[in-house]
C-alpha positions as CSV (number, residue, x, y, z in Angstrom):
1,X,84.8,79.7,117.3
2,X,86.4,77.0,115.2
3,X,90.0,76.2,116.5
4,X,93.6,75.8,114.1
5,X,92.1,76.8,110.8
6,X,89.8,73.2,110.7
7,X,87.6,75.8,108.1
8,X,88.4,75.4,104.2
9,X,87.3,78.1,102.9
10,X,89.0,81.3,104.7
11,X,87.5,84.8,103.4
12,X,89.7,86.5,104.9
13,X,92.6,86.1,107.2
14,X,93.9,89.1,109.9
15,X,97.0,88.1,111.5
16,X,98.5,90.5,114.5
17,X,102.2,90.0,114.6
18,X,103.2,93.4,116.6
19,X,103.8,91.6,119.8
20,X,106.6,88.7,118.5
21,X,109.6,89.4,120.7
22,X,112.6,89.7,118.0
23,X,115.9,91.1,118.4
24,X,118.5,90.9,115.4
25,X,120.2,87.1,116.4
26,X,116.3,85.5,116.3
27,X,115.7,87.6,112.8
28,X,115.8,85.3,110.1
29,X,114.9,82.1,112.2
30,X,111.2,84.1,113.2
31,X,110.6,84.6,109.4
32,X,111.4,81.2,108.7
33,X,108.9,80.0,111.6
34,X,106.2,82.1,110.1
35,X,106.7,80.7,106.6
36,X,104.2,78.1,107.7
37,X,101.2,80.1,109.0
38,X,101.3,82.0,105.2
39,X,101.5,78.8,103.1
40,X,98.7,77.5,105.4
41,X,96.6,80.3,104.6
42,X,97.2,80.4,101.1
43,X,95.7,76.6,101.4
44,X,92.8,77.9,103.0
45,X,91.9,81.0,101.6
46,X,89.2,81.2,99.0
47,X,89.6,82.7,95.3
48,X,88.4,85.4,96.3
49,X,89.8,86.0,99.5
50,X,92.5,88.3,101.2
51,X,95.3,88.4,104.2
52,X,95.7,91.2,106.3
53,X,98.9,91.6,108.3
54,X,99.8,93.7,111.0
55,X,103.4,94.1,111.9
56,X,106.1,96.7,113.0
57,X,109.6,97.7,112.9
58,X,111.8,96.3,115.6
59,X,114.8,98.4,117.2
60,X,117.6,95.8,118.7
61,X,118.9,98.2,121.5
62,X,122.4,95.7,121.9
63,X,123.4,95.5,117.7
64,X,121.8,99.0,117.4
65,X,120.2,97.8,114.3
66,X,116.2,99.0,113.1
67,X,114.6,95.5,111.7
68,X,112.4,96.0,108.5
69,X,110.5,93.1,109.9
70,X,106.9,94.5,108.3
71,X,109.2,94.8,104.6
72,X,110.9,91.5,105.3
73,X,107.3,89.5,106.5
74,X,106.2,91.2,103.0
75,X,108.7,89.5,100.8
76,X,108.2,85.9,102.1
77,X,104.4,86.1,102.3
78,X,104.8,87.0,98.6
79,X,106.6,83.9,98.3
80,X,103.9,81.6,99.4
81,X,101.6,82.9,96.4
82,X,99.6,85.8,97.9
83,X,99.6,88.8,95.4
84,X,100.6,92.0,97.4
85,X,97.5,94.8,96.9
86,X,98.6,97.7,98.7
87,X,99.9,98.5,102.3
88,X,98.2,100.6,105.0
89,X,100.2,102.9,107.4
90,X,98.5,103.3,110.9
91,X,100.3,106.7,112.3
92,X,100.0,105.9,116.2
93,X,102.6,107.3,118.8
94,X,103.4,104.2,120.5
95,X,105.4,104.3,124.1
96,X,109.3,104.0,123.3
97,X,110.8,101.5,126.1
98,X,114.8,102.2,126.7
99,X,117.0,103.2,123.9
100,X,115.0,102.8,120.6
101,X,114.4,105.2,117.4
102,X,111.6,107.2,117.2
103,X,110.6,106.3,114.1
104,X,110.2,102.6,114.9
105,X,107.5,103.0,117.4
106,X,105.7,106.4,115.4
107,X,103.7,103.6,113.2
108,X,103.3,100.2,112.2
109,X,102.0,98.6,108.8
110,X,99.2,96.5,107.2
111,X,100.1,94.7,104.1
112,X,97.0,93.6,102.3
113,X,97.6,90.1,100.2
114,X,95.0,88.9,98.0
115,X,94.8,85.4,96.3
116,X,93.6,86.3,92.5
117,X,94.6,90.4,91.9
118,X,91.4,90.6,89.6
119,X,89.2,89.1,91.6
120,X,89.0,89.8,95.2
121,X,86.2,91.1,97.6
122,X,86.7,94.3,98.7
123,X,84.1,96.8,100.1
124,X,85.0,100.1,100.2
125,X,81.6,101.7,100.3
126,X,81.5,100.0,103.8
127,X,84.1,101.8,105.6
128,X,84.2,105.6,103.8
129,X,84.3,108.4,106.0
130,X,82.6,111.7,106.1
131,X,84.0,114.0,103.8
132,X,86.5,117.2,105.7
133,X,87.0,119.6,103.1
134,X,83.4,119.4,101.4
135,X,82.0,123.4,101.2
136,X,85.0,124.6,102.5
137,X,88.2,123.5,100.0
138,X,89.0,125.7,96.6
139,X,85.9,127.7,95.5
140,X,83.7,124.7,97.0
141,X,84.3,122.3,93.7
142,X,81.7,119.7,93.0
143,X,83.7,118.5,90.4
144,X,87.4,118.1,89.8
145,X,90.0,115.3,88.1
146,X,90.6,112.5,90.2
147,X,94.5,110.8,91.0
148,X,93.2,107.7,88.4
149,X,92.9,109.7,85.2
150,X,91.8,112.9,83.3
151,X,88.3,113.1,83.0
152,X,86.3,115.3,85.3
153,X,83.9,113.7,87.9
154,X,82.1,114.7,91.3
155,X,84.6,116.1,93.4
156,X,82.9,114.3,96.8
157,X,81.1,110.9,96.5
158,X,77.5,110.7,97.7
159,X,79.0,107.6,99.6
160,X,81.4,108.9,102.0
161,X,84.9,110.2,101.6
162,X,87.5,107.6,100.3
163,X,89.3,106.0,103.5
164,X,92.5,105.7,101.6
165,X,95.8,103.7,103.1
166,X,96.6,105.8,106.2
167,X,94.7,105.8,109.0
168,X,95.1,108.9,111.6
169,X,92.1,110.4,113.4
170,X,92.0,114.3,113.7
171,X,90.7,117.1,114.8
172,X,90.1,120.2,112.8
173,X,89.0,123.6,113.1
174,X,85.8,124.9,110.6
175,X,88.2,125.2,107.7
176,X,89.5,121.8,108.0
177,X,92.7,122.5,109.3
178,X,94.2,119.8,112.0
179,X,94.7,120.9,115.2
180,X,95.6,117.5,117.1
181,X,96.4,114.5,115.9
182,X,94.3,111.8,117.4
183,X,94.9,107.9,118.1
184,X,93.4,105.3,116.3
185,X,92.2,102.4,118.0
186,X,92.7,98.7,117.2
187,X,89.1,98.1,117.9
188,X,88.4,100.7,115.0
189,X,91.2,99.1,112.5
190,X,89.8,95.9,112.9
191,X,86.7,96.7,112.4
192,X,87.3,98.9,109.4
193,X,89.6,95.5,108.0
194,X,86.3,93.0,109.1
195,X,83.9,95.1,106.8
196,X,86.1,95.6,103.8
197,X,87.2,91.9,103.7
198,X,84.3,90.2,103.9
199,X,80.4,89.7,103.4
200,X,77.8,88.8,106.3
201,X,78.4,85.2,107.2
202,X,82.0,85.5,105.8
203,X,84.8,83.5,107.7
204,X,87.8,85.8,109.2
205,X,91.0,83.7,110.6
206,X,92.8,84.9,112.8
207,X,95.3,84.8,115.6
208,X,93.5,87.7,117.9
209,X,91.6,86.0,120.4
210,X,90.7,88.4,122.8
211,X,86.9,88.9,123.8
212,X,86.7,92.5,122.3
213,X,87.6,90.7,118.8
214,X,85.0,87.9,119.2
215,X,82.3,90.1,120.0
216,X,83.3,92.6,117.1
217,X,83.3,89.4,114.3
218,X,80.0,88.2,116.3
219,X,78.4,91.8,116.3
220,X,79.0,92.0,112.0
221,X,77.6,88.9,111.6
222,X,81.3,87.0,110.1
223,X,82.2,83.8,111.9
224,X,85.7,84.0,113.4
225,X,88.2,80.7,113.2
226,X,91.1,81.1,115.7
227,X,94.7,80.8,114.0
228,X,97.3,79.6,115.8
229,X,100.8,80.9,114.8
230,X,103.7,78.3,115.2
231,X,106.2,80.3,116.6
């Protein structure tokens, strides 16, 4: 592993943020801190290359006050050049600890940043999913108009079912219906964000460190470079 983004030419960057301690006096100084790690990257990523950010909602039990930290992190990386893409919702039912809000621990966010919004890797035939409602849905369509324009096309890709920008795990009865929702791990987020990002022999920075994350780069073939964040 190469150590405090020493490697020029980034693919693609996935930066964890969830576990920042912030209450509503540290707000603005913490975004102001992180200002650094973005322009860095911006420095380092390639032309073709993208940033990944995961980040939650705070709840300051003392001022009473939910923290759009994911929205605000949004606006600054923004400001450092990145072009915002689209932003993933990861629906997880996270333990609430004292007096918080509900919704602030029932998901957090991924904005996805690319450098150049017409030219950026992205490979979605990597991480599509197996089709639920094929055979089963609305007289068993093969063909139907899609949410990107009018003309009629197959209704269910050879390739997988479409991932699309919330991830939740389910299960479902025969006709597709959920029964439970399930958890999504990190391990599978990370891998899905790996895959889509980058090539084999790609370069991923990032501030995870753990051994799980090491092996997962190592096992796709992507060479990890460790970010440190200067908080």
């Amino acid at each position: 592993m190469d150590s405090d983004l020493a490697c020029n030419n980034v693919d693609a960057a996935i930066i964890d943020i969830r576990g920042i301690e912030l209450t509503a006096k540290s707000y603005e100084e913490m975004l102001t801190r992180l200002d650094t790690t973005w322009i860095a990257l911006y420095a380092k990523t390639t032309s073709g290359g993208s940033l990944w950010v995961l980040a939650k909602n705070y709840y300051d039990g003392l001022t009473h006050e939910l923290l759009p930290f994911a929205h605000d992190v949004t606006q600054r990386i923004r400001a450092s050049g990145f072009r915002l893409k689209n932003v993933l919702a990861v629906y997880r039912e996270l333990p609430m600890t004292g007096n918080e809000k509900p919704l602030a621990c029932g998901h957090f966010l991924i904005p996805f940043f690319v450098k150049s919004i017409h030219d950026y890797y992205f490979d979605k035939d990597s991480v599509r999913e197996p089709h639920v409602f094929k055979g089963i849905e609305w007289g068993k369509r093969k063909t139907g108009k899609s949410g990107y324009g009018n003309n009629e096309k197959r209704r269910y890709s050879r390739k997988g079912r479409d991932p699309g920008n919330v991830f939740y795990e389910a299960t479902r009865d025969k006709d597709g219906s959920i029964l439970m929702i399930d958890t999504v791990t990190d391990e599978e987020i990370l891998r899905k964000l790996v895959k889509v990002s980058t090539a084999k022999g790609g370069t991923i920075a990032s501030n995870i460190s753990n051994l799980a994350f090491n092996s997962l780069v190592g096992g796709l073939e992507r060479r990890l470079t460790e970010l440190v964040l200067e908080l």
